[in-house]
C-alpha beads as a LAMMPS data file, in Angstrom:
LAMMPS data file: protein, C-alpha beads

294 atoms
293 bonds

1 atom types
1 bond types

-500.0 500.0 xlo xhi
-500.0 500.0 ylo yhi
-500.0 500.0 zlo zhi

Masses

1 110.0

Atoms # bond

1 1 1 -67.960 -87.479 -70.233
2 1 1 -65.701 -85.756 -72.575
3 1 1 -65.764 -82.011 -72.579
4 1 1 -66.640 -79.873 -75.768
5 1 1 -62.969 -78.808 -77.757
6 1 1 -62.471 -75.391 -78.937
7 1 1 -63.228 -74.666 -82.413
8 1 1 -59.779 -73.991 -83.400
9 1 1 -58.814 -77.366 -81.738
10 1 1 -61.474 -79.121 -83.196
11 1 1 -59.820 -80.579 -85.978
12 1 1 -56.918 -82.004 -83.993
13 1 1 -57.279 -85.854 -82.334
14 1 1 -58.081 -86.276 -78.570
15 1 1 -56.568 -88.298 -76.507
16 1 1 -58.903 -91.134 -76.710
17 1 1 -59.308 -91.138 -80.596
18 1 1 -55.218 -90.876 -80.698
19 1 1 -55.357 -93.970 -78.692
20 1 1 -58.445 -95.586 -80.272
21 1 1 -56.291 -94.873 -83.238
22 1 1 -52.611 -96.269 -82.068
23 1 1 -54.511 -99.867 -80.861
24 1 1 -56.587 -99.983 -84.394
25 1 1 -52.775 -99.360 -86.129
26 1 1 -50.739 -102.282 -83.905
27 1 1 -54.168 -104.687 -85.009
28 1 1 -53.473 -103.822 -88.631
29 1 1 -50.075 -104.654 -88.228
30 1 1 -50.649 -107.857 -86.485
31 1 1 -52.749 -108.368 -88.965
32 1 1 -50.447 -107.720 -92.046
33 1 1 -47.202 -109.931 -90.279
34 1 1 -45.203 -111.936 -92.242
35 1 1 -46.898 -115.743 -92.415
36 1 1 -45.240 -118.915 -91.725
37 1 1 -44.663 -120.557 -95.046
38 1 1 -44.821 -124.591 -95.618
39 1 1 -41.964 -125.691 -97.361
40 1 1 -42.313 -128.815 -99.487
41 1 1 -39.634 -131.767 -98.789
42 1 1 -39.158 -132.597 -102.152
43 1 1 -37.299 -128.862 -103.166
44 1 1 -34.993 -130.288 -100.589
45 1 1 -34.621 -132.877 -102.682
46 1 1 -34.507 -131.520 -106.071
47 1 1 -33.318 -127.741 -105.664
48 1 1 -30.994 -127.421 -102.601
49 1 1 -29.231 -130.708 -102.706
50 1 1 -28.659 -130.580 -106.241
51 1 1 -27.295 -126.899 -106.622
52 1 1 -24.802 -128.271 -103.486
53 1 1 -23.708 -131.334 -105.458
54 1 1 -23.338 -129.713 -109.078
55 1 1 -21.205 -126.692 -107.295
56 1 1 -19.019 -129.109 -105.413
57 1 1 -18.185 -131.308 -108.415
58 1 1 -17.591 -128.484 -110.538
59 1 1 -15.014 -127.385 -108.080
60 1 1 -13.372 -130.320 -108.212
61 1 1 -13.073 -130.180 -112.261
62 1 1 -12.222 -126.595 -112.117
63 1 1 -9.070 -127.865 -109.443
64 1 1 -8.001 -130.777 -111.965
65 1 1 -8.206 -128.226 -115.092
66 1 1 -6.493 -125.671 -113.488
67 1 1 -3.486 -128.586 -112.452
68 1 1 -3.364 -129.384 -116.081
69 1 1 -3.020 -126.129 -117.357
70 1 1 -0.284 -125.509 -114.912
71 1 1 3.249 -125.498 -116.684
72 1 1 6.617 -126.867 -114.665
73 1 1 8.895 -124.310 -114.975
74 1 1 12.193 -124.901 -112.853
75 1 1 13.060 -121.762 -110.198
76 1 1 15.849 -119.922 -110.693
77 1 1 19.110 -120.363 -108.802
78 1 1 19.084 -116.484 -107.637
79 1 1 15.256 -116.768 -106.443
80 1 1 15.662 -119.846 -104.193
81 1 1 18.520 -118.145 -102.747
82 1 1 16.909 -114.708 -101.793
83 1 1 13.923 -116.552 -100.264
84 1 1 15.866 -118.740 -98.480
85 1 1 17.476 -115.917 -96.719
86 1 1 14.704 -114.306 -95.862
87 1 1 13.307 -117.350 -94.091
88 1 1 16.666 -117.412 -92.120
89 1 1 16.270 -114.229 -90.866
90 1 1 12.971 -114.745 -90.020
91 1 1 13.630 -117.714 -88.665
92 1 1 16.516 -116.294 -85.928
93 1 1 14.475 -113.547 -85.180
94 1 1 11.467 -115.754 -84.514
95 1 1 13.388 -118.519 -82.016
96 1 1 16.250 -115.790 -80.594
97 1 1 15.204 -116.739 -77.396
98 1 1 16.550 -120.786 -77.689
99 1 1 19.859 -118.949 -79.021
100 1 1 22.591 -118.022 -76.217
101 1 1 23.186 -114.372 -76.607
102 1 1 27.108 -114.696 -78.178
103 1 1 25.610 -116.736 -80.840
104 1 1 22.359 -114.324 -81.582
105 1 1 25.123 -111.406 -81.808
106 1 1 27.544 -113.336 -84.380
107 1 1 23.878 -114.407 -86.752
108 1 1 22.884 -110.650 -86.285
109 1 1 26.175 -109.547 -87.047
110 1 1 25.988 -111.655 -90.067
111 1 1 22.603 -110.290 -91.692
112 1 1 23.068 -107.039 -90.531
113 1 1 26.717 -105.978 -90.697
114 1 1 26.683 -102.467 -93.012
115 1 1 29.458 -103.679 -95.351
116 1 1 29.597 -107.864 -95.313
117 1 1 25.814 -107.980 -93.773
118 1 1 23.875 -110.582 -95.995
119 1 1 20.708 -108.203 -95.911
120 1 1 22.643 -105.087 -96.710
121 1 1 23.834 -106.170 -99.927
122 1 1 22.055 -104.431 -103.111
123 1 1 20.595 -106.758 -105.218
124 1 1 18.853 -106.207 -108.986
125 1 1 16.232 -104.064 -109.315
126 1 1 13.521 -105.552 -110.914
127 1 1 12.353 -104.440 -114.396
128 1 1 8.602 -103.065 -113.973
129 1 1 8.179 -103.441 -118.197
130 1 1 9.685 -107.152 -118.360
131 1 1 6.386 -108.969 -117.473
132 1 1 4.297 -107.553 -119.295
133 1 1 6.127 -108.019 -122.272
134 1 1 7.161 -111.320 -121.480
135 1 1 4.111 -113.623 -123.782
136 1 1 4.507 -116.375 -121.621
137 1 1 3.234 -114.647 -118.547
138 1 1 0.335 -112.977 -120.737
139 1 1 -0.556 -116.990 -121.437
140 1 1 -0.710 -117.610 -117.448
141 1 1 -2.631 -114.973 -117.340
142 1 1 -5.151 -115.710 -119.241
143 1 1 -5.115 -119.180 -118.354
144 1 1 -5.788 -118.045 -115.266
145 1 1 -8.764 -115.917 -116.345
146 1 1 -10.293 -119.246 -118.220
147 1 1 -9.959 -121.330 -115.147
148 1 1 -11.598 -118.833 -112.957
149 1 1 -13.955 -117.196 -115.699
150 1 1 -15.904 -120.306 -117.484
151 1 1 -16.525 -122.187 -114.625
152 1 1 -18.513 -119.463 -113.098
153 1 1 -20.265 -118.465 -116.662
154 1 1 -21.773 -122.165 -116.596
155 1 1 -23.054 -122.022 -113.276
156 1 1 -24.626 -118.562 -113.769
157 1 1 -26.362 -119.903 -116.604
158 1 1 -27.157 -123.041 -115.069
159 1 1 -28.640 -122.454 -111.759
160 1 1 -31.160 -119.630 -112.883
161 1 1 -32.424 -121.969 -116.008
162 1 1 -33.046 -125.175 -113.466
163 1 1 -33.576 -123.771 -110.180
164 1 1 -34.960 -120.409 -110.205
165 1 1 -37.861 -118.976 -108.096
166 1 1 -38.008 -121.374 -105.206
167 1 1 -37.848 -120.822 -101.756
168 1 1 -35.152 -123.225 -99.828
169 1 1 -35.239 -122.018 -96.396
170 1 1 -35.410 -119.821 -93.310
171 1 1 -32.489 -118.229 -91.316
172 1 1 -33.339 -118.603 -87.908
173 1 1 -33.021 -114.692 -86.665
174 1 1 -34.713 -111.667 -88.116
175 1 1 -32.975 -109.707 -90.663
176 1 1 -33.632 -105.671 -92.236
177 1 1 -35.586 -105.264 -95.496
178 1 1 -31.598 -104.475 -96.660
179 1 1 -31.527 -107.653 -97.006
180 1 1 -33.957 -108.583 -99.315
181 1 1 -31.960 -108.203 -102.567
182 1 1 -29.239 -110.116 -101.176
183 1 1 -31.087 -112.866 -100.175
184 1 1 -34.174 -113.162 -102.347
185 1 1 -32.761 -112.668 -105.751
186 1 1 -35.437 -114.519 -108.422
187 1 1 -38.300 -114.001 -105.930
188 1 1 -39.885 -110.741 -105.888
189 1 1 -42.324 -110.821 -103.424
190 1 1 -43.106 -107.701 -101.210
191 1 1 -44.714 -109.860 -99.242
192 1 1 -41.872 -112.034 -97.966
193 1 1 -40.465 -112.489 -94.765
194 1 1 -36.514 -110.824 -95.339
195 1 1 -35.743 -114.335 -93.576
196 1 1 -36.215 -116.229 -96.360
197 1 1 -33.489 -117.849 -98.350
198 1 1 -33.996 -118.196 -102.443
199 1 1 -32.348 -120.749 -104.529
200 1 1 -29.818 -117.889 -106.572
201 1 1 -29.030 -116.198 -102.761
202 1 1 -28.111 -120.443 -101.619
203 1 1 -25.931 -120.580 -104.735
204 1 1 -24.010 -117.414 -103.897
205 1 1 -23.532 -118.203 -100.396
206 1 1 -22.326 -121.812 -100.644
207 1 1 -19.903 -120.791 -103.345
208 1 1 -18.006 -118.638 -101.160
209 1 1 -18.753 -120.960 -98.334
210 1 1 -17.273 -124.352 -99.789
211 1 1 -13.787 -123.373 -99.310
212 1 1 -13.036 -125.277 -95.923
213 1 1 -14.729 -128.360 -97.872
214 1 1 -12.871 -128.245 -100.372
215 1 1 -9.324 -128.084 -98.366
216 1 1 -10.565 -131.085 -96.568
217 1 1 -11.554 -132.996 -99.714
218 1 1 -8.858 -131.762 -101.741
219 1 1 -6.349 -130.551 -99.230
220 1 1 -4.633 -127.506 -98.772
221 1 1 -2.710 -127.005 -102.262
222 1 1 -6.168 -126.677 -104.116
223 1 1 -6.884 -124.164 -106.727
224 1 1 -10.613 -124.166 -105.893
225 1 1 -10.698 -120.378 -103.931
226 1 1 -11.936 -117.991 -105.918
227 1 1 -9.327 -114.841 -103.915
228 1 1 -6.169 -117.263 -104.035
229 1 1 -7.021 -118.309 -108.173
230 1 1 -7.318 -114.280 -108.552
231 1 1 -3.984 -112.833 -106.496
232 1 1 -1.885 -115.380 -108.728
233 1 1 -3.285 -114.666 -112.189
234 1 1 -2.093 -110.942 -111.102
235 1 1 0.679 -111.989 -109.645
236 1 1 0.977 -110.300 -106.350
237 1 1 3.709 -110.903 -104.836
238 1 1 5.063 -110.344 -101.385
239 1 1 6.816 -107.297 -102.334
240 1 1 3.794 -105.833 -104.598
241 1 1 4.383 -104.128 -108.012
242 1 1 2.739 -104.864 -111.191
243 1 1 0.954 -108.283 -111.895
244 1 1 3.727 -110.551 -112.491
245 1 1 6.449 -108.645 -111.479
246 1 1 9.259 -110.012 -109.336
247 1 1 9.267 -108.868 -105.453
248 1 1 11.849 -105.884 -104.590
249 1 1 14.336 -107.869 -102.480
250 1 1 16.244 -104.587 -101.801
251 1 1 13.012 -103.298 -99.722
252 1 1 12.416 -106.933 -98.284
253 1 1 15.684 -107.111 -96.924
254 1 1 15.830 -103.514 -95.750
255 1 1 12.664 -104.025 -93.494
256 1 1 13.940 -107.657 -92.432
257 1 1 17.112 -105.882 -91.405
258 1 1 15.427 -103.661 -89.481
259 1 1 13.168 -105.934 -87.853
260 1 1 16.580 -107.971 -86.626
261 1 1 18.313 -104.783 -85.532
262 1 1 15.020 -104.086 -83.037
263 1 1 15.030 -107.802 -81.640
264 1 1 15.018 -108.040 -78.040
265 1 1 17.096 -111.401 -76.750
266 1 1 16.009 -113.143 -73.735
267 1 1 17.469 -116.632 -73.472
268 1 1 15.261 -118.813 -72.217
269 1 1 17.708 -121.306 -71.175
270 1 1 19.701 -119.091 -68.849
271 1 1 18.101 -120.899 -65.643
272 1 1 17.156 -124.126 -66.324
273 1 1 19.426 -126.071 -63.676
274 1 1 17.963 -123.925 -60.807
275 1 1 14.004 -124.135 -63.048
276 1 1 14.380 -128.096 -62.383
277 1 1 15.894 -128.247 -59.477
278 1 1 13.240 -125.492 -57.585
279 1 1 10.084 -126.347 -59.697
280 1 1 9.991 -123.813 -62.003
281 1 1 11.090 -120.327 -59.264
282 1 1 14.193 -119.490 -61.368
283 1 1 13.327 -116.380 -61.165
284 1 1 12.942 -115.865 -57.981
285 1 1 16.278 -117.840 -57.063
286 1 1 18.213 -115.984 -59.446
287 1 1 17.290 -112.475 -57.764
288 1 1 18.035 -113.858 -54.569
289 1 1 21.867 -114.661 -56.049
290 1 1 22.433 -112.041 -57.442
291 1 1 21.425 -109.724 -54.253
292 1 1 23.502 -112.088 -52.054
293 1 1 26.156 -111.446 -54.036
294 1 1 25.869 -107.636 -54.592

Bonds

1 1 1 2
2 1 2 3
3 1 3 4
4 1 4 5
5 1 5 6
6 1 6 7
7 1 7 8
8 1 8 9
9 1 9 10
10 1 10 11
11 1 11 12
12 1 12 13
13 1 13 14
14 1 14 15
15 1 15 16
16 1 16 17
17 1 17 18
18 1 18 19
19 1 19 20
20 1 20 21
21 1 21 22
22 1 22 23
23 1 23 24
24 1 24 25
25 1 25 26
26 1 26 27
27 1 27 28
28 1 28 29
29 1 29 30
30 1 30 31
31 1 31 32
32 1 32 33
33 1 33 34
34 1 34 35
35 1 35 36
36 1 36 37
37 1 37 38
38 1 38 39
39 1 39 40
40 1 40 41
41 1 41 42
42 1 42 43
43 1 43 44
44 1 44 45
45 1 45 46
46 1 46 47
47 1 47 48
48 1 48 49
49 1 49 50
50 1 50 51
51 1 51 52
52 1 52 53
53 1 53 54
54 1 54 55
55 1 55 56
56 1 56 57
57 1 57 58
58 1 58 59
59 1 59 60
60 1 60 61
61 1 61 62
62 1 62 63
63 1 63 64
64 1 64 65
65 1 65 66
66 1 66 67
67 1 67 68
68 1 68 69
69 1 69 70
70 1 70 71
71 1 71 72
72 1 72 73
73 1 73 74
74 1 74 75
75 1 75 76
76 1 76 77
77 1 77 78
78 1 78 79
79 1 79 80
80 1 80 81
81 1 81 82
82 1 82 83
83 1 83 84
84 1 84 85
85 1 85 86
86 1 86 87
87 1 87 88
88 1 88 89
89 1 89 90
90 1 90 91
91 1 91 92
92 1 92 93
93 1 93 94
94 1 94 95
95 1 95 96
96 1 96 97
97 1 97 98
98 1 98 99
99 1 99 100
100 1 100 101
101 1 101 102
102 1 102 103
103 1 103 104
104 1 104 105
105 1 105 106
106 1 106 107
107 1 107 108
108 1 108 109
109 1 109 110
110 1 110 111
111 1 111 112
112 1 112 113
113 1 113 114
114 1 114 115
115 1 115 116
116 1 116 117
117 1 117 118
118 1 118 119
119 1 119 120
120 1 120 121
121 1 121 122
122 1 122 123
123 1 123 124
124 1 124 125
125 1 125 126
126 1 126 127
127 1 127 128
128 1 128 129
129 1 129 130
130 1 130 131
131 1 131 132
132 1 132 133
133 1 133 134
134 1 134 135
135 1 135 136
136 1 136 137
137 1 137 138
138 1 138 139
139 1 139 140
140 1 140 141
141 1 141 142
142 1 142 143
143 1 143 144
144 1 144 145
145 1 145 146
146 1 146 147
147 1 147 148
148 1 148 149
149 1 149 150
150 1 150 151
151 1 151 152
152 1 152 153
153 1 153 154
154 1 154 155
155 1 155 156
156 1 156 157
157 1 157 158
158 1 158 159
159 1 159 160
160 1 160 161
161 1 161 162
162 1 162 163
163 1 163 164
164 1 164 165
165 1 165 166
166 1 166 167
167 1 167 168
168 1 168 169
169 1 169 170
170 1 170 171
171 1 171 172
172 1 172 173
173 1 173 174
174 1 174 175
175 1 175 176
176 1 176 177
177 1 177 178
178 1 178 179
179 1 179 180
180 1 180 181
181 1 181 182
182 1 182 183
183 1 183 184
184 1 184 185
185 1 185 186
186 1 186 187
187 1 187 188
188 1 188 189
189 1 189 190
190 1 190 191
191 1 191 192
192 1 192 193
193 1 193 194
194 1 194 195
195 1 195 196
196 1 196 197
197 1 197 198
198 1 198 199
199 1 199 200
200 1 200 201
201 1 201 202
202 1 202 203
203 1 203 204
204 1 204 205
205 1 205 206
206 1 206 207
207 1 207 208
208 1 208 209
209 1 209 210
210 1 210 211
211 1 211 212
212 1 212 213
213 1 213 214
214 1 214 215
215 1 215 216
216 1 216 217
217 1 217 218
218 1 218 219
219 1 219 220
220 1 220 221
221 1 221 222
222 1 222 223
223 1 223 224
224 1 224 225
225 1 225 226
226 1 226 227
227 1 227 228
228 1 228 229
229 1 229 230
230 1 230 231
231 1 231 232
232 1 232 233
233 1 233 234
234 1 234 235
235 1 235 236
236 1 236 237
237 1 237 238
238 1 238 239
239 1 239 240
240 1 240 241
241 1 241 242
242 1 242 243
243 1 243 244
244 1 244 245
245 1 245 246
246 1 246 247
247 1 247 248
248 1 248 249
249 1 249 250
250 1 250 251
251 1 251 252
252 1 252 253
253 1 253 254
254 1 254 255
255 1 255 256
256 1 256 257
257 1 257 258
258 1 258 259
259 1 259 260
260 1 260 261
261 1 261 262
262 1 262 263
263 1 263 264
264 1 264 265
265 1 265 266
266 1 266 267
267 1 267 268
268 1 268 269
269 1 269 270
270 1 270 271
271 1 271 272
272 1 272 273
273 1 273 274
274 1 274 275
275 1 275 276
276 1 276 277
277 1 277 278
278 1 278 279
279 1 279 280
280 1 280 281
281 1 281 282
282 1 282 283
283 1 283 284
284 1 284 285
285 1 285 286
286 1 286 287
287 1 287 288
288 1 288 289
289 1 289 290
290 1 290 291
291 1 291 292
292 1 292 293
293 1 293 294
């Protein structure tokens, strides 16, 4: 039997009626849990299907557009020059261990030298104000715009007029409320598991999801990524700067320099007799020698 509570205590829960209370709240909320919803076959059929299809093939005309808007301008003599000797540096300092130690000294000696070293001479400074007044890369640029701009602008129009407010699917983990916005755009239901996944939120994920399809279908020199179509209408460049700007080769081949300087050479073909002969203990052998011999 429960004892009589002070009067000053009186309005505060017991024990039992904070319990009583706890088990009515977790029945309410068992009550109130997010159902299981039924999802009919055919809006796999007309909605999902469809919004893959019409995004895939407009990815594909967006590649061939972009191709025929592309102008073939020959490369400069000077450009194909300075790249190519960057890649040679790279190059040695990548593989200096198949590269007896003489010759990796007479190639380093040759980039590096301060007065005849190929990376140590000065080269033009590029012009920061030549680009941008230059009209025909103001026409790549917006080129570049239209080709990543329109395609969008149709399918932003398109998918909400044909395919908004259905439900497609279910991701198979629990997610945070957060989420909702995210994944649930056109569907403003309270009541709706966060798991669910709308037809806008399937458009937005498969478009930035279709880009190892479309290197397989297309291959790897496709113009179908939205990042890749949006570094080259700014032109960024290896050597940053403003959009279109040519790279600073003086700064390239300054930090290429000093990457070749730093190189540590290890041949790896100083012990390969005694590595066939022993199965592979050069090592081992060689440290024996050389003790021997000291």
């Amino acid at each position: 039997r429960e004892r009589p509570r002070p009067p000053h205590l009186a309005a505060l829960p017991g024990r039992r009626s904070g319990r009583r209370q706890s088990r009515a709240t977790f029945a309410m909320s068992d009550q109130l849990s997010y159902p299981d919803l039924v999802l009919d076959p055919s809006i796999r059929d007309w909605v999902l299907i469809p919004i893959f299809v019409i995004m895939f093939l407009m990815g594909i005309l967006r590649n061939n557009v972009t191709k025929m808007m592309r102008s073939s301008e020959k490369t400069k003599r000077d450009t194909v020059q300075q790249n190519n000797l960057l890649m040679r540096a790279r190059r040695l300092r990548a593989n200096a261990g198949w590269v007896p130690a003489a010759a990796f000294a007479a190639r380093k000696h040759h980039f590096c030298d301060k007065e005849k070293g190929l990376l140590m001479q000065k080269q033009d400074a590029p012009n920061p104000m030549a680009a941008m007044s230059d009209p025909n890369m103001m026409s790549k640029m917006m080129q570049g715009n239209m080709a990543m701009m329109v395609p969008q602008m149709l399918m932003m129009v398109i998918i909400p007029h044909f395919f908004s407010g259905f439900v497609l699917g279910k991701i198979p983990f629990p997610l945070t409320p957060s989420f909702k916005g995210m994944l649930q755009r056109g569907v403003n239901l309270s009541t709706l598991d966060t798991a669910y996944i709308t037809s806008m939120s399937w458009y937005i994920l498969a478009m930035f999801g279709m880009r190892g399809l479309y290197s397989i279908v297309l291959g790897a020199g496709s113009t179908t990524d939205d990042s890749a179509l949006m570094q080259q209408q700014m032109g960024m460049a290896a050597g940053g700067g403003q959009p279109g700007q040519q790279p600073d080769y003086n700064k390239l081949y300054a930090t290429e320099a000093e990457n070749l300087q730093i190189t540590e050479h290890k041949f790896h073909l100083s012990a390969a007799e005694e590595k066939l002969l022993r199965g592979g203990k050069a090592d081992g052998v060689t440290a024996r020698g050389k003790a021997k011999r000291a």
